[in-house]
VEXPA-513738 format. One record per residue (C-alpha): residue number from 1; x negated, y negated, z. Coordinates in steps of 0.1 Angstrom, whole numbers, plus 5000, padded with zeros to 4 digits. Layout:
% VEXPA-513738
seq, xx, yy, zz
NUM, X, Y, Z
...
//
This chain:
% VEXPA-513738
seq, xx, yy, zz
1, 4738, 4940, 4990
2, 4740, 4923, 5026
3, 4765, 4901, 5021
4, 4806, 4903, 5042
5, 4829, 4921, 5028
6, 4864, 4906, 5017
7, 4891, 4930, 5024
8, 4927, 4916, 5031
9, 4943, 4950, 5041
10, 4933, 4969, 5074
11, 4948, 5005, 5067
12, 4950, 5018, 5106
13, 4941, 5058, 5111
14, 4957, 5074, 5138
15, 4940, 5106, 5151
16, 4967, 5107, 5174
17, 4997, 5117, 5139
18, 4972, 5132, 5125
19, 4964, 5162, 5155
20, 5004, 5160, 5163
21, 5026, 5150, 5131
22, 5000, 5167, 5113
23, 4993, 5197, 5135
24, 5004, 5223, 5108
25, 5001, 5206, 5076
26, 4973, 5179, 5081
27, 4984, 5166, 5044
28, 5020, 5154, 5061
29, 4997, 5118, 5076
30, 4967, 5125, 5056
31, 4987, 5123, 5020
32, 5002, 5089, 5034
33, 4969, 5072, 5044
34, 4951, 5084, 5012
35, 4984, 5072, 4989
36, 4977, 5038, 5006
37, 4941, 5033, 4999
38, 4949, 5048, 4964
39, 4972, 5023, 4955
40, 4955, 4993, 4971
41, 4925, 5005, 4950
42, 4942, 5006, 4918
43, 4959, 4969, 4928
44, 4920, 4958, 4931
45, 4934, 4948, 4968
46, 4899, 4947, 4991
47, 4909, 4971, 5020
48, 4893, 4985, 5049
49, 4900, 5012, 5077
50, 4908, 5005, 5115
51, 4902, 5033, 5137
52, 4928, 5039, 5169
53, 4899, 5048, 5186
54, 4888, 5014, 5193
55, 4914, 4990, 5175
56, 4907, 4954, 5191
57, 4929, 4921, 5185
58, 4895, 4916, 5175
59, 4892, 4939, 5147
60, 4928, 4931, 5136
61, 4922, 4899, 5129
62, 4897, 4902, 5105
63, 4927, 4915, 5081
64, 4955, 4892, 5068
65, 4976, 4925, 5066
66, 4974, 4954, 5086
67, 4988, 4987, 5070
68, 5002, 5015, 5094
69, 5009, 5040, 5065
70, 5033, 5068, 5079
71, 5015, 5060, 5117
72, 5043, 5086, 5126
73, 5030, 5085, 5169
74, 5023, 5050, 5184
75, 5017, 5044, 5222
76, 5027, 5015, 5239
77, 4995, 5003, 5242
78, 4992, 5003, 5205
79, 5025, 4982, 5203
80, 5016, 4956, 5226
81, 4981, 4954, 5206
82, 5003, 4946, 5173
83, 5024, 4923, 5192
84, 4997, 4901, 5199
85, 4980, 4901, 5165
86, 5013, 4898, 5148
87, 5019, 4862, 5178
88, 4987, 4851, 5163
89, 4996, 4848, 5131
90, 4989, 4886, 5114
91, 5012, 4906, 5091
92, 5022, 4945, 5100
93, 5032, 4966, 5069
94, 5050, 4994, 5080
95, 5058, 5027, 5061
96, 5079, 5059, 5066
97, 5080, 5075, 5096
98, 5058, 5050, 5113
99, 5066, 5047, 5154
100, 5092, 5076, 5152
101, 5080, 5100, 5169
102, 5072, 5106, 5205
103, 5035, 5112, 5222
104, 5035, 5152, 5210
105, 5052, 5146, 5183
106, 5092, 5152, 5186
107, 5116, 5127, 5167
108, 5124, 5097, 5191
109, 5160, 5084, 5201
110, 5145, 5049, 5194
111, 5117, 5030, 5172
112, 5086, 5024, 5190
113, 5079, 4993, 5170
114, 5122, 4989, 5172
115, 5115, 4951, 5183
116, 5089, 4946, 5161
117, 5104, 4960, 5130
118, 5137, 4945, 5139
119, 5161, 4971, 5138
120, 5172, 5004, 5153
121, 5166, 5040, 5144
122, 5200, 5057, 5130
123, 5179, 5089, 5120
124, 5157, 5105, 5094
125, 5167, 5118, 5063
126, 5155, 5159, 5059
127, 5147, 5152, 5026
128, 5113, 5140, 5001
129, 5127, 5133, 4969
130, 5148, 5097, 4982
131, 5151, 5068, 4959
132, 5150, 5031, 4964
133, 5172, 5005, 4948
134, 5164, 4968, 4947
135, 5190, 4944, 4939
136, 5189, 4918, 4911
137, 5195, 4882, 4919
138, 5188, 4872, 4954
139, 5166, 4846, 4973
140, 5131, 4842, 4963
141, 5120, 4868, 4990
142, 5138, 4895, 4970
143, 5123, 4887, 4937
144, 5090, 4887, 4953
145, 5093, 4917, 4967
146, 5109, 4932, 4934
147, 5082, 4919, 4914
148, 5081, 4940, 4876
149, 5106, 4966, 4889
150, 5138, 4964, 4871
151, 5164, 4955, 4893
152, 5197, 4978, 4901
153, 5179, 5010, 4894
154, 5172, 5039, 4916
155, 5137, 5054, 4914
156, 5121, 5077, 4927
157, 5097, 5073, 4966
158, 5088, 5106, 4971
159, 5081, 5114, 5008
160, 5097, 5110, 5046
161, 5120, 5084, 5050
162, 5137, 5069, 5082
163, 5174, 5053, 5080
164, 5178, 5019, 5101
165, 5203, 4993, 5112
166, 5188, 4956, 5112
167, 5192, 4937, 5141
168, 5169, 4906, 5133
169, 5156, 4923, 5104
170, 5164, 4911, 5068
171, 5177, 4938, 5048
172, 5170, 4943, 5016
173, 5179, 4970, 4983
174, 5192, 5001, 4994
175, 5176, 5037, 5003
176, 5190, 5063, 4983
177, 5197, 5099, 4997
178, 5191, 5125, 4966
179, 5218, 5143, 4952
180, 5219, 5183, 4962
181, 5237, 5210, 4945
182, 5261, 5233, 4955
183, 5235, 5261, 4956
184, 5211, 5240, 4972
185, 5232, 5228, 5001
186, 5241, 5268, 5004
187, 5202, 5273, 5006
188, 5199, 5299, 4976
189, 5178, 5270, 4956
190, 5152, 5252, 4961
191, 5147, 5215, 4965
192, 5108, 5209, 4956
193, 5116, 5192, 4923
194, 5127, 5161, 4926
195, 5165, 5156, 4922
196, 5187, 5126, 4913
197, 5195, 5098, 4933
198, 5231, 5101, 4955
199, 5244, 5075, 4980
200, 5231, 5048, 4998
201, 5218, 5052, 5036
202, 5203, 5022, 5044
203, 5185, 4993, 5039
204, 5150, 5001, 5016
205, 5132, 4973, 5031
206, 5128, 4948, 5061
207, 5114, 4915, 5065
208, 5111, 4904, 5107
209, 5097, 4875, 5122
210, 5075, 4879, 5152
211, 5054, 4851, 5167
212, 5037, 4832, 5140
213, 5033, 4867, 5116
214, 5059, 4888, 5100
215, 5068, 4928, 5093
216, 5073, 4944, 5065
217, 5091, 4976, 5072
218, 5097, 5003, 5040
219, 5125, 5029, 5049
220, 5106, 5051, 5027
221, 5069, 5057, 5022
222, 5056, 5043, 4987
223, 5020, 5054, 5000
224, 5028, 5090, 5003
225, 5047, 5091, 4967
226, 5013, 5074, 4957
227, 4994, 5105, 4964
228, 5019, 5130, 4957
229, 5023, 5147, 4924
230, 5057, 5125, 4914
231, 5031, 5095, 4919
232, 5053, 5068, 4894
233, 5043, 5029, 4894
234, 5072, 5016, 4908
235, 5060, 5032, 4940
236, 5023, 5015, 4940
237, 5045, 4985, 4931
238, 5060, 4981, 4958
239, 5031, 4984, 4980
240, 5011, 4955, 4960
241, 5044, 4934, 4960
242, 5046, 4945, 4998
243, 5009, 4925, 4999
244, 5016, 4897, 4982
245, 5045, 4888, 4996
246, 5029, 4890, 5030
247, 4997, 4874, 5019
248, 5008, 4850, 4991
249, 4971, 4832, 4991
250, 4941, 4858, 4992
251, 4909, 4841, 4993
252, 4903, 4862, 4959
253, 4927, 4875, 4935
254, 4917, 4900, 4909
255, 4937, 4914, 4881
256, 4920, 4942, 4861
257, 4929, 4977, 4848
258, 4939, 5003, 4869
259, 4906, 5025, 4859
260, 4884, 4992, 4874
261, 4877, 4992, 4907
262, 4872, 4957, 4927
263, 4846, 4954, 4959
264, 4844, 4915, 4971
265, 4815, 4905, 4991
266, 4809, 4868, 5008
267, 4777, 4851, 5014
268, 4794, 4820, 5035
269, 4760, 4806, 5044
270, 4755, 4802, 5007
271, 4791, 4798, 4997
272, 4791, 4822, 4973
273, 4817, 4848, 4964
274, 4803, 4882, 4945
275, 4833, 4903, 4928
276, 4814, 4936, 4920
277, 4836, 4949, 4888
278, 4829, 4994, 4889
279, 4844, 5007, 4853
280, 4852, 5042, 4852
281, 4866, 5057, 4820
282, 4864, 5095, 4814
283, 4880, 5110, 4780
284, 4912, 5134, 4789
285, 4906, 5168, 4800
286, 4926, 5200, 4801
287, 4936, 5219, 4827
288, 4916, 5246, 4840
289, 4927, 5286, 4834
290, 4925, 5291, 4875
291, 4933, 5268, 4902
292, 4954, 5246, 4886
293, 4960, 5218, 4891
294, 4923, 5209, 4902
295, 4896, 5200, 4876
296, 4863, 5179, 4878
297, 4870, 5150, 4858
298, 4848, 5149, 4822
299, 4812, 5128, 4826
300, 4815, 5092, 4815
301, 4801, 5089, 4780
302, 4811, 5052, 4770
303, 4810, 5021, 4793
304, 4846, 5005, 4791
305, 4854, 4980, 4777
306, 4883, 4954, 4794
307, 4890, 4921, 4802
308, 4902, 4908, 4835
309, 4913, 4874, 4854
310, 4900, 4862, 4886
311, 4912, 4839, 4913
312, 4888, 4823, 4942
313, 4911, 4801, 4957
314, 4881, 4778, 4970
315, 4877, 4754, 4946
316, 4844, 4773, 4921
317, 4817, 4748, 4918
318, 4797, 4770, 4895
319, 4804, 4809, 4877
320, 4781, 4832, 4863
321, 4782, 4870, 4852
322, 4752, 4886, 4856
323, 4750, 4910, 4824
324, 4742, 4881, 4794
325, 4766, 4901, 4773
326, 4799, 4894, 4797
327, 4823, 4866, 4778
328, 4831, 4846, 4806
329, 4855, 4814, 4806
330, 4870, 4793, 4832
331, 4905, 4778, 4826
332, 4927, 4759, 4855
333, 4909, 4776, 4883
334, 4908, 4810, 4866
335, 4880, 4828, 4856
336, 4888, 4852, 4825
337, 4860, 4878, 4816
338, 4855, 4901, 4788
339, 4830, 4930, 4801
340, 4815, 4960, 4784
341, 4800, 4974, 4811
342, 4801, 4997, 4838
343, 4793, 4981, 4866
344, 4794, 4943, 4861
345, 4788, 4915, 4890
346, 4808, 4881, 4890
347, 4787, 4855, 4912
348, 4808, 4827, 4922
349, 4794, 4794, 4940
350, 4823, 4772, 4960
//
C-alpha cells in the first residue's frame, strides 16, 4: 500500500550452503531457513530476507536482529561484514551448524564466527533427534530466554547440532545427546524416530558481547525442528524468546493466534503505523489415500473470529480499525481488538 515495512528480523540466505551443505539434499539449509521464517510468522515477528549476494552494513542495519539459520558455509568476508554490524550496535542469532563448515563444504577444525560466537568448536553430534534442557532459577537472562518452557526438562530440537566450549560466551541449559539402543548403535535399527534424551554435551545456548551488539548462539537448530515433522512449540519458543531477549523494545509488538498472520507498514512522514491483521482458518482435513503426507488445505468458509493485543511503543496519539465492526479498546498503551474478519487493518497515528 506504499508505505515501509517494519520487520525486526533479517533471515540471511546463503546460496553458498545451499549449492555445498545442500548439494545432495537441498532440504538439509532449505528446511532450516523455511523453519525460521515459519516460526517468526507464527510469533507475528515482521521479518525480511538478506541475500549473500549483495549483503551490505547497509542492508544489515535496517534489522535489529539478523538471523543466520543453519548458514552452515561463511567466508571471511562475510564475518568481517557481521563484525561490523554487530560494533554498531546489531544482534546476530545464530543456529546449528552455522560457520562450521569449510568453503566446499567439509566440517572445519574451528568456528568461523568462533570469535564472534565466543567459544570453540569441540565437534558435531551425528545425530537429529538432540534435546535441550534449560535450567530453572538463574539470572534474569536465563528466564528470558526460558520464557513458558518448563524448566529442567529435556525436549525435543530436532535437527543438526554442534557441541562448544565457551570462552567469552555465557553458557546456558544444556544440549542433550539422544539415547541409542543396543541395536541401534550395532546399526540393525534405525534411528528416524525420534528417541529419548541421554547425556549432556554442551552448553544449549550462548550469549557474547561484541562491540555495542550481542550473539545469540543455539547449539541446536530450533528453526529446522520448526519445519520438520517433530515441529513441537518449545522449539518456535525458543526462537521468539531468542528475539526478544535480543530485541527487548520492538517498535511494534503483536500478540495474536498462531493462524493470524502480522504485516507492519510505516508511513513516517505521516507518523502513522498500519498493522495489517490476515486470518486464515480452514476446517481439519484428512489425509489423502496417495502421497501422504501432502494435501491442499480445505477452502476458508468462515472468517475467524479472535482477539489480539498490540504494542506501538511510540506513544499512539490516535487508533482506529478500519472494518466498523472491530471492538477496539486502548488500555495503558495497549491496544486490545476483537476482529471478525479476515483481513482486518489497525491504523495507528503517533
Amino acid at each position: 500500500f506504499g508505505q515501509t515495512l517494519v520487520q525486526e528480523v533479517g533471515i540471511y540466505y546463503s546460496s553458498r550452503t545451499r549449492d555445498w551443505y545442500g548439494r545432495e539434499k537441498p532440504a538439509d539449509y532449505q528446511q532450516s531457513f523455511q523453519g525460521a521464517h515459519k516460526a517468526l510468522t507464527y510469533e507475528h515477528i515482521p521479518c525480511g530476507v538478506i541475500l549473500d549476494e549483495n549483503a551490505t552494513l547497509e542492508r544489515l542495519q535496517q534489522f535489529p536482529v539478523v538471523c543466520l539459520a543453519n548458514t552452515a558455509i561463511i567466508s571471511q568476508a562475510e564475518t568481517d561484514l557481521f563484525r561490523r554490524y554487530l560494533e554498531n550496535g546489531g544482534n546476530l542469532l545464530v543456529t546449528g551448524l552455522t560457520g562450521s563448515l569449510a568453503h566446499f563444504g567439509r566440517l572445519q577444525k574451528e568456528s568461523s564466527l568462533a570469535d564472534l560466537i565466543g567459544a570453540t568448536l569441540v565437534g558435531k553430534l551425528d545425530s537429529l533427534d538432540n534435546h535441550v534442557r534449560l535450567p530453572a532459577g538463574g539470572d534474569e537472562d536465563v528466564g528470558r530466554l526460558r520464557g513458558g518452557i518448563p524448566a529442567d526438562w529435556p525436549f525435543l530440537v530436532k535437527g543438526p547440532a554442534l557441541i562448544y566450549k565457551p570462552t567469552t560466551a555465557a553458557a546456558v541449559g544444556e544440549l542433550m545427546r539422544p539415547h541409542r539402543t543396543v541395536r541401534q548403535k550395532q546399526g540393525k535399527e534405525g534411528t528416524e524416530w525420534p528417541m529419548s534424551a541421554d547425556a549432556p554435551v554442551g552448553p544449549a545456548v550462548l550469549v557474547n558481547r561484541v562491540g555495542k551488539g550481542r550473539v545469540l548462539t543455539f547449539a541446536g537448530s530450533p528453526d529446522f525442528a520448526t519445519a520438520s515433522e517433530h515441529h513441537i512449540v518449545e522449539a518456535r519458543t525458543l526462537l521468539r524468546n531468542a528475539v526478544r531477549f535480543l530485541n527487548p523494545v520492538p517498535a511494534v509488538e503483536v500478540a495474536a493466534p498462531t493462524h493470524i498472520q502480522a504485516v507492519v507498514t510505516d508511513d513516517p512522514k505521516r507518523r502513522v503505523v498500519r498493522v495489517h491483521l490476515l486470518g486464515y482458518l480452514s476446517p481439519p482435513a484428512c489425509t489423502p489415500a496417495r502421497d501422504r503426507p501432502y494435501m491442499l488445505p480445505s477452502l476458508i468458509e468462515e472468517a475467524p473470529l479472535y482477539r489480539a493485543s498490540i504494542r506501538v511503543y511510540p506513544p499512539i496519539k490516535q487508533a482506529r480499525a478500519w472494518n466498523p465492526a472491530t471492538v477496539l479498546k486502548e488500555q495503558n498503551g495497549r491496544l486490545d481488538l476483537l476482529v471478525n474478519d479476515i483481513h482486518e487493518t489497525l491504523i495507528v497515528s503517533y
